[in-house]
C-alpha positions in Angstrom: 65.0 100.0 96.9 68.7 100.0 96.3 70.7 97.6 95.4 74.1 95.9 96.7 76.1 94.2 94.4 80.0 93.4 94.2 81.9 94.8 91.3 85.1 93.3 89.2 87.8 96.2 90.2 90.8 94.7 88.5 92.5 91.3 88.0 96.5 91.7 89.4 99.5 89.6 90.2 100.0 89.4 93.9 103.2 89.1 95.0 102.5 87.5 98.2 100.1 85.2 96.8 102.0 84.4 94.0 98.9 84.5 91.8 96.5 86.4 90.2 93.9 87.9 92.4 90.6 89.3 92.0 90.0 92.8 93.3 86.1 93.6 94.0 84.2 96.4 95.5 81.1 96.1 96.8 78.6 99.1 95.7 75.4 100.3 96.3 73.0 101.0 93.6 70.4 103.8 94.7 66.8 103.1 94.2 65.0 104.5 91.0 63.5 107.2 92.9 67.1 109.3 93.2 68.4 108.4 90.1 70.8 111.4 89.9 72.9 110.1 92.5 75.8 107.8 91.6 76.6 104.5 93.3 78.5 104.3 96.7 81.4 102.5 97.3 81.0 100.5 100.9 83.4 97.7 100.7 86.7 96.2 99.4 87.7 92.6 99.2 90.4 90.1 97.3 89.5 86.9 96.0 92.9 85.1 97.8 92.4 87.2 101.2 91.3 84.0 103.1 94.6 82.1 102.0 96.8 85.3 102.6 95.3 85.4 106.5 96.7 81.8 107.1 99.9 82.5 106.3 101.9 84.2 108.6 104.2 87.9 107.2 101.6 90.5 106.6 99.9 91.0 103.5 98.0 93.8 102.4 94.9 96.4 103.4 92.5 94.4 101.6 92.9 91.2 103.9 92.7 93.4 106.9 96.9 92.5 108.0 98.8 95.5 106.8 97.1 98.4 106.3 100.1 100.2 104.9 100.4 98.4 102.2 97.5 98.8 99.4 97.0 96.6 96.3 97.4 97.9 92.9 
């Protein structure tokens, strides 16, 4: 059975948080029957994306405001 788990990408200073942020990604792990094949990259998130969405100027990709703008 494979396995989803979220993965520490990078810790970064965010400009328009004004703090340091956690960057994940969320992988899958396949099952021990394929182990040949190497895990798959499904999601993205930020550890201050909540806060970001409250405020109101456009942040970055990862909170889902500006995707023209990507996070270190």
């Amino acid at each position: 059975m494979a396995l989803k788990k979220w993965q520490l990408r990078k810790t970064i200073y965010c400009e328009h948080a004004r703090q340091e942020v956690i960057l994940e990604t969320q992988i899958v792990v396949p099952s021990e029957a394929l182990p040949d094949q190497p895990p798959r990259v499904i999601a993205h998130r930020c550890s201050n994306a909540i806060e970001c969405n409250k405020i109101e100027k456009m942040s970055c990709a990862l909170c889902g405001t500006n995707p023209n703008y990507q996070a270190s």
